[in-house]
C-alpha positions as CSV (number, residue, x, y, z in Angstrom):
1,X,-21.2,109.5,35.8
2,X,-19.6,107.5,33.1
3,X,-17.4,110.0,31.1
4,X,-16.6,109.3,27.5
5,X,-14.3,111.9,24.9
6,X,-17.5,111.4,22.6
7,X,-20.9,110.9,21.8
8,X,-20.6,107.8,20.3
9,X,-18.2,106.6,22.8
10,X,-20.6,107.8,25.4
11,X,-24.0,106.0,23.4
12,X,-22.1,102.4,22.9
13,X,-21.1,102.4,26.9
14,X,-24.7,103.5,27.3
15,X,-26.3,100.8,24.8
16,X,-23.8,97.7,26.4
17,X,-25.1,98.6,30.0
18,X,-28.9,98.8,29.1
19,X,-28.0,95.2,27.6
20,X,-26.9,94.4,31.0
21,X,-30.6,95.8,32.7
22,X,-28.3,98.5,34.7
23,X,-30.6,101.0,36.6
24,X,-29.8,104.0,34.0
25,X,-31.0,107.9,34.1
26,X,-34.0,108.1,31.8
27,X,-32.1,111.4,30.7
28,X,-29.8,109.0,28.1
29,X,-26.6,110.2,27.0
30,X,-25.8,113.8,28.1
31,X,-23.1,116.4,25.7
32,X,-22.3,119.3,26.0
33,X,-22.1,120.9,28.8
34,X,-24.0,118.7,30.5
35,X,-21.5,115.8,31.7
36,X,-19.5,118.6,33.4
37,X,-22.4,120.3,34.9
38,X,-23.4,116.5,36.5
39,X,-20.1,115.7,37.7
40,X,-18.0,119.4,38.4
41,X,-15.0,117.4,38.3
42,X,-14.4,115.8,35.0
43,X,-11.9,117.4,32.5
44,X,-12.1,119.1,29.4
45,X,-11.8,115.7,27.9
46,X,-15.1,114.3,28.7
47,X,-17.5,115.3,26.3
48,X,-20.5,112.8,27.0
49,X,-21.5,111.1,29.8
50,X,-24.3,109.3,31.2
51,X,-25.7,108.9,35.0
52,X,-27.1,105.6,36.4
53,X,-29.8,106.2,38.4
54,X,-28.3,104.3,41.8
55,X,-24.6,104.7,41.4
């Protein structure tokens, strides 16, 4: 999981890796709930994530 404060955040981190050909989760950038449900650990502050799919 690669935790961001926001979506945007969260999408470039996303966009730069894809650039990169990094094996990512076809499930994109996750909000919401969603980061915290992935990874049970993060903090309030992570508001966006998203998963690679061999981390």
């Amino acid at each position: 999981m690669f935790a961001y404060p926001s979506y945007e955040d969260a999408a470039h981190g996303l966009a730069g890796f894809g650039r990169l050909g990094a094996p990512l989760a076809p499930e994109g950038v996750l909000r919401g709930a969603a980061p915290a449900e992935a990874e049970p650990a993060l903090g309030p502050a992570a508001r966006a994530g998203f998963l690679m799919e061999r981390q």
